[in-house]
N, C-alpha and C positions, 0 to 999 in steps of 0.2 A: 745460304749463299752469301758468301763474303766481300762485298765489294769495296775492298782495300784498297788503296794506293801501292803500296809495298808489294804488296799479293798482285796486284794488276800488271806490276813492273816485270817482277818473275814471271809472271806467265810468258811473255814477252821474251826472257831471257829462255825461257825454259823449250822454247820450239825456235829460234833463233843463235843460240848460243855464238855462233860465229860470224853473226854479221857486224859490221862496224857500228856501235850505238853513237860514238862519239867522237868530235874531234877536235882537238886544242892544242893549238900550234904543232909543235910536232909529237903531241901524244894522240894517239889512237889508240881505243881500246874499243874490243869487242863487246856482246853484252853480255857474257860472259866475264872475261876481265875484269870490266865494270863493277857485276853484282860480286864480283872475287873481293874487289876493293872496299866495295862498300860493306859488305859479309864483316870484313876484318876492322874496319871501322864503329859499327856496330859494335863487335865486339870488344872492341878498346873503351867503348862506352859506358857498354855495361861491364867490365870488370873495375873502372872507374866511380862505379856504385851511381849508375846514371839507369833511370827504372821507368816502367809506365808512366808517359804522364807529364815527366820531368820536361825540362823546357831548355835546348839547347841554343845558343846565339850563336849565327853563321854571318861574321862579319870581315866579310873579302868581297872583292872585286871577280867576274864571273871566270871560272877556272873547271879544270875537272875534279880538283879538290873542290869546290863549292857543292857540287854535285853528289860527289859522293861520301859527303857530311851528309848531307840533306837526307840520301836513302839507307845511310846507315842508324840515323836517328829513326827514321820511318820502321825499317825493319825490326828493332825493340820496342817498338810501340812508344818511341821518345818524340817529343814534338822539335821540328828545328823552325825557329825564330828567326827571319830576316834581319838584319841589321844592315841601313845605310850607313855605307860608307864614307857618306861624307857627312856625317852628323859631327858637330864642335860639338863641345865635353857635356854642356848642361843637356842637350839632347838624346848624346849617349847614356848619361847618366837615368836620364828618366825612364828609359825604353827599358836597361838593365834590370832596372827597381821594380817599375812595372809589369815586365816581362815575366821577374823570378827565376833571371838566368840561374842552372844551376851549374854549366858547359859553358863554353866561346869557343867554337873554331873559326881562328882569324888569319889574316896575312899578318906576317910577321912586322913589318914596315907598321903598323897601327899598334904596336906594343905598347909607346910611350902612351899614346891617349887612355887604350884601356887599362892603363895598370894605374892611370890618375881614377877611374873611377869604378871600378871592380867591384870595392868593396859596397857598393849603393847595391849592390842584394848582397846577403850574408851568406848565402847559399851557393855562390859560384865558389867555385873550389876549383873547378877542372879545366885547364887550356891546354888546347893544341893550335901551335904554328903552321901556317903551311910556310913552307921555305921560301925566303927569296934573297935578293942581292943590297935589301937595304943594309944590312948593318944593326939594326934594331935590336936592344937587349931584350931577353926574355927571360932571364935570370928574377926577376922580382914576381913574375907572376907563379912561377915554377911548372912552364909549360914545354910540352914533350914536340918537338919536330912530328910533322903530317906522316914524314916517309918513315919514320922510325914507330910510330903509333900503328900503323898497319904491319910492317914489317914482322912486327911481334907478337901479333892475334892466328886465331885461324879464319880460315877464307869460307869454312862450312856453314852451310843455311841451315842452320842447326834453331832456331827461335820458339818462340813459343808462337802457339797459335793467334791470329788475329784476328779484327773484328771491324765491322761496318763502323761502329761506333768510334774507331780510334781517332785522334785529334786531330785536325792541321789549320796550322796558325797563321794567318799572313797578317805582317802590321803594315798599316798603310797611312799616311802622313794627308793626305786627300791636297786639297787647297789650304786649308786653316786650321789651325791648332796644335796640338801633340799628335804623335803617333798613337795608332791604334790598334788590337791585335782582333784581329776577326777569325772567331772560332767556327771552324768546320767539323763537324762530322764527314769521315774518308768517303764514304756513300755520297753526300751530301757534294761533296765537292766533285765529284767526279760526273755528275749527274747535270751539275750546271754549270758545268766548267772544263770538264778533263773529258771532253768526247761519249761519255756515256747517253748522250741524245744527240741524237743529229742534227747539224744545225740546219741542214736546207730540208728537208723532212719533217723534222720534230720528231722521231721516233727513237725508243727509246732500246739500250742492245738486250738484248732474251738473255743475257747470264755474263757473269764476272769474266769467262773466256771469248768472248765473242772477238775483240779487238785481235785478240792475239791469235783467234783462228783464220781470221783474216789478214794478220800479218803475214802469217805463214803461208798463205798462198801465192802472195808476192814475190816475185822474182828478184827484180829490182827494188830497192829502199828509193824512198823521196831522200832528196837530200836539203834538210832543213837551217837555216841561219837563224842565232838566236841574238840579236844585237841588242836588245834593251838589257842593263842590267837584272841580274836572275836575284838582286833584292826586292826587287819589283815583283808582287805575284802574276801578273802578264806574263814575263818570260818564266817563271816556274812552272806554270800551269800551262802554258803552251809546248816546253821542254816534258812533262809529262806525260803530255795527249798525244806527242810524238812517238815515245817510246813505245807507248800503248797499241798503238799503232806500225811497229817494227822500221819506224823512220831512223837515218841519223842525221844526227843531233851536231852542227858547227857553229862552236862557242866563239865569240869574240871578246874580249877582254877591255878592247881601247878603239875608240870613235872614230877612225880616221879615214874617210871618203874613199882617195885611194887604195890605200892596206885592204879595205872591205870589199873593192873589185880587186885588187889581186887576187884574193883568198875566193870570191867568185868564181872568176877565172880560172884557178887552181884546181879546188875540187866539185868545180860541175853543178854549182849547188842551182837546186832548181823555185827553191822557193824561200821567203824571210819574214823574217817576222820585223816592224818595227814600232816608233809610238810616234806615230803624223808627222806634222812639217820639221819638226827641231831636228829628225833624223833623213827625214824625205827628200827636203831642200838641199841639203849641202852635199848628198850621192848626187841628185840631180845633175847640180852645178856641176860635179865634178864630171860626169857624163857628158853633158854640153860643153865643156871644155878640151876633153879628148875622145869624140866620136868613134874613134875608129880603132882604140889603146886596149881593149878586153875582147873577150871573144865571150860575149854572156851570153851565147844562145838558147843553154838549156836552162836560164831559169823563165818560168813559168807563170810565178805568181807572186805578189807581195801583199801580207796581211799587216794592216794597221789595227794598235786595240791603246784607247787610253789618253789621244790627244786629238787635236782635231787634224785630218788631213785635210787637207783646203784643195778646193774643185781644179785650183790655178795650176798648183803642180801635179796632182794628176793627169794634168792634159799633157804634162811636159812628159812624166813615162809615160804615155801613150803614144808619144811622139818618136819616141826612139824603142819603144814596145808595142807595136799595133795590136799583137795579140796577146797581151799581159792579160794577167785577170789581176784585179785589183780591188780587195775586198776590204772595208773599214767593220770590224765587230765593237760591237756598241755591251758594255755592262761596267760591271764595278766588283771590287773585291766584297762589297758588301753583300750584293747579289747575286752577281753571276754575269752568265750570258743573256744579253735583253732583244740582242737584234742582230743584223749582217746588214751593210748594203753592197750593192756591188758599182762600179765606178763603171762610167761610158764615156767617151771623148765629146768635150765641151758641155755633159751635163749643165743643165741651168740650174744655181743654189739656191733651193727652197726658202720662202722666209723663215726666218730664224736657225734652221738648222738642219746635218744631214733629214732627208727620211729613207726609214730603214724598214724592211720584212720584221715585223714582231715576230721576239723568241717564244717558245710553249711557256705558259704562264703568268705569262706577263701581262697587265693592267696601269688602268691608268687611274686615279684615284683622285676625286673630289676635296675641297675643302672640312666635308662630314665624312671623309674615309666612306666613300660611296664610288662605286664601278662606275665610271662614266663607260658606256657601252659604245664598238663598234663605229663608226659613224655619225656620234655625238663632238662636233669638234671644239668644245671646251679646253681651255688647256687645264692641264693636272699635275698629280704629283707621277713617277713613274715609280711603280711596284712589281713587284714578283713575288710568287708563291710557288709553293713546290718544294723543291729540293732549297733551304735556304739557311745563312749559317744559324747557329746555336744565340751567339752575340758576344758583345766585345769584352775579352778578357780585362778582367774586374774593372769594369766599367758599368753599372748595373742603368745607372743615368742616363748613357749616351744610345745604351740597349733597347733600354724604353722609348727612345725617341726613333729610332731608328725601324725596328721591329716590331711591328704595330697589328694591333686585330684589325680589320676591317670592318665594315655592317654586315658584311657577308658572313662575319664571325671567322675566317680565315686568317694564317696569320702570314702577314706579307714583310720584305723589305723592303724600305722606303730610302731610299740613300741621297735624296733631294733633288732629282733631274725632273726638270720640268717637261712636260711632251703633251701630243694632243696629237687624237686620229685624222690620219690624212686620208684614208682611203681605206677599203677589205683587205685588213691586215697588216695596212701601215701606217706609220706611224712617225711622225716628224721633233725629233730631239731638239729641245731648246735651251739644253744648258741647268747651269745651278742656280737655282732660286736664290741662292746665298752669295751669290758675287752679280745677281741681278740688279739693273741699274733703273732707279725709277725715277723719272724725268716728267714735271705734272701731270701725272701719276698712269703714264707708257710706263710700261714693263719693259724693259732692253734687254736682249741677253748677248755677253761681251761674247761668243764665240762666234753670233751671226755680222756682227762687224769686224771680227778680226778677218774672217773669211772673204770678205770684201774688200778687207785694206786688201790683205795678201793679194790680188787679184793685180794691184798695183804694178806695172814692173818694176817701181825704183823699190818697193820696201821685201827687204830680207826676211825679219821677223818682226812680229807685234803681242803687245797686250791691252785689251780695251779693259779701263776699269769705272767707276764712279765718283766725281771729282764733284763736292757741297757748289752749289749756286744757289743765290740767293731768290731769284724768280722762280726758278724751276723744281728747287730742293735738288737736284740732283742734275749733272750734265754727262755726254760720253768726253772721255778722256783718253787719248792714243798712246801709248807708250812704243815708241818704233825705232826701228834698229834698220837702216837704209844699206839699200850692195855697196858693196866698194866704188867709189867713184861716182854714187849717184845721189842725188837728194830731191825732195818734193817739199814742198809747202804745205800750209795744212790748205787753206785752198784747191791748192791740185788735189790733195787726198778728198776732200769733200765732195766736188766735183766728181770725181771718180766713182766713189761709194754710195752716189745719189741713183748711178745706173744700177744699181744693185739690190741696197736695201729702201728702207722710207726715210724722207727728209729728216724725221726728228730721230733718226736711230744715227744720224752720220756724227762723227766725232768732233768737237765744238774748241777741243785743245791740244797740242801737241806736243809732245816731249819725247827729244832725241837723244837715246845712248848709241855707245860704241856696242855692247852687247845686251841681250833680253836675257833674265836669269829665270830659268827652267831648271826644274828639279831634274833628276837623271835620268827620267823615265822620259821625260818631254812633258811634265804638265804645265801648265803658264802657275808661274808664283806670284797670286794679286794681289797679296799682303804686300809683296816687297812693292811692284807696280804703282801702289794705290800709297805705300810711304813715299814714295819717288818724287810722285805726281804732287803730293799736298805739300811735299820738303821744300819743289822749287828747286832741286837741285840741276837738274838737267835743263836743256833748253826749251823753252816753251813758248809757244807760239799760238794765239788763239785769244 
């Protein structure tokens, strides 16, 4: 039994064919359609001399051409490669090199960058545009138009046979460093990530058609929003578990608070996906500002994965959603799924961070790579066994540090989240070890203070990082971004965040921008933060 990705998608198609999989702006296409497009896509691929294995770069903005790049790569057993789109050249370049693009399907409008650095793999040969209205020449790269590349294939599922084994690559840029490409087995991924266990359960589906036999029983499709960028493996993988699921699927392209309760509004949709406060706060706002402007009755639920959602604005949808469910899913591209929690109106914030229902496999691991068991409230490293990737394309270094044996002789992920058992099964998130703040020699971790600034009313957004003192080696440091028309002190902030966290975790310094710079997914970027803070460039106070 083959549990594909590709093979998991058809199933899906193959007992639904006419229900709506997708929709973006004014395209809708069936699942059916869909697998029409992608079929034909694939096959442009492969008569492009693009084979098992091969590594294609999908570098656009979220589309239904992203989409069906991605399952036409899947379908030939081709890997498709994420590519942020907001990478400057030396980025691009390294991802390309690294990668071993031997394909790019891009939006037209990024012509200029990628044909400055194309040739950093000697193996891309092959581009397709998707179309748009910038203008952009694509004469230099000798790349075929989206709609003209399908137009000229066939649409028949005609492929060769597939396999548990086959690749899926997501590169992920984490907090610090290069990107990196985190190798799945299709099993592997679907198992700790794409719905193949249940996440309030743990159990696991009795065969490759399970999802899709339960699709088909379905009358009604959920109707799903997918708003983080689909370069992100979050929105990938959660647009997959949809399908699998006989859901559709409504793409967003561009951020914009209002547009995204229009499009609410419009098609009924009853649940979303997003990445915490950088996407949370500004719907909010815009909610509290016209109460009465959408008619959102039928959504349902809103799922955070990736940032931290802060207790402060959840109380705010609760306030205009009494009966939301509002779930935060806790993992990492390196691992997987680690946990769920689920939000209650004025929840009180655990110290240091959410706690969550532990996912199936998951441990918490020692200094000596030893199970700290059950009940033991030590804090550790956070791991997962089981279903977990292969390791990071040709990265053999970073492999080793990350995917580790345990004493158990097991071989776990290790992706540096620090955690410690709060309770039968649960389990309280404390952040990266690696942006942790040591203060005569207190451990801090910047998410459990930023969760306190936000708490604030005047602060919009924040980044807590670690700013050199000379008594303490290390101090907290605020980096905050205040609402329109309001400001605080750091005083008042302190004060504040003393009801919350412990005295020596409250932040000691303060520096005010106009905007917090968050990657597109919504992670906090504490490289830039932490150059901010030491530049002096901003204002500071403390």
């Amino acid at each position: 039994m083959a549990y594909n990705i590709a093979d998991l998608f058809e199933h899906t198609v193959d007992v639904l064919p006419d229900r709506i999989a997708l929709i973006d702006g004014e395209s809708r296409l069936t699942y059916k359609e869909l697998d029409d497009r992608a079929n034909a896509m694939g096959h442009h691929l492969a008569a492009c001399g693009v084979v098992k294995d091969d590594h294609v770069g999908i570098y656009a903005q979220n589309s239904h051409e992203w989409l069906e790049a991605m399952l036409g790569c899947l379908k030939i057993r081709a890997v498709p490669i994420n590519v942020n789109y907001r990478y400057v050249e030396d980025e691009l370049s390294y991802l390309i090199g690294n990668a071993e693009l031997v394909a790019c399907v891009f939006d037209q409008e990024y012509a200029g960058r990628l044909s400055a650095v194309a040739d950093r793999s000697p193996k891309l040969t092959t581009f397709v545009h998707i179309e748009d209205d910038s203008g952009a020449d694509v004469a230099a790269l000798g790349s075929i138009g989206f709609s003209d590349a399908i137009a000229a294939q066939s649409t028949e599922r005609d492929f060769a046979e597939r396999s548990s084994d086959d690749i899926y690559v997501i590169y992920t840029g984490g907090t610090t460093g290069m990107p990196k490409g985190v190798m799945w087995r299709s099993e592997d991924i679907f198992f700790a990530l794409g719905q193949g266990i249940d996440a309030l359960t743990g159990e696991r589906v009795s065969s490759e058609f399970s999802r899709a036999e339960q699709a088909a029983q379905s009358e009604t499709p959920l109707i799903f929003c997918i708003i983080p960028p689909l370069m992100h493996g979050a929105a990938q993988i959660a647009t997959l578990s949809q399908w699998f699921m006989g859901s559709t699927l409504v793409v967003v392209r561009k951020f914009d608070p209002e547009e995204i309760w229009n499009l609410f509004a419009a098609e009924g949709v009853n649940s979303v996906l997003i990445t915490g406060d950088a996407m949370a706060r500004p719907l909010v706002d815009a909610l509290d500002a016209e109460p009465d402007r959408w008619d959102l009755s039928q959504l349902v639920s809103v799922s955070s994965s990736a940032a931290l959602f802060s207790q402060s604005v959840k109380d705010r949808y609760l306030d205009q959603f009494p009966n939301l469910i509002i779930t935060d899913s806790i993992g990492s591209t390196e691992s997987g799924f680690n946990g769920l929690t689920y939000a209650s109106k004025g929840a009180k914030a655990t110290a240091g961070g959410p706690t969550v229902a532990a996912g199936r496999d998951v441990v918490i691991l020692d200094e000596e790579l030893k199970i700290i068991p059950d009940g033991d409230h030590r804090i550790g490293k956070l791991g997962r066994g089981g279903n977990i990737p292969l390791g990071y394309y040709n990265d053999p270094v970073k492999t080793a540090e990350t995917f580790v044996i345990a004493a158990d002789g097991q071989r776990y992920a290790v992706s540096g989240d620090s955690a410690q058992w709060a309770g039968p099964g649960q389990m309280t998130m404390l952040g990266r070890g690696s942006v942790s703040i040591n203060s005569g020699g207190e451990k801090i971790f910047p998410e459990e203070v930023e969760q306190a600034l936000k708490a604030h009313p005047a602060v919009f957004d924040c980044t807590v990082i670690g700013v050199s003192d000379e008594r303490w080696g290390q101090k907290v440091a605020a980096v905050v971004q205040f609402r329109d028309g309001q400001v605080a002190t750091l005083v008042d902030l302190v004060d504040h965040t003393r009801t919350h966290i412990a005295g020596y975790k409250v932040p000691r310094e303060l520096h005010v921008v106009d905007v917090i710079l968050r990657s597109p997914s919504g992670k906090p970027d504490y490289r830039w933060a932490k150059e901010l803070a030491e530049s002096g460039t901003a204002k500071v106070e403390g």
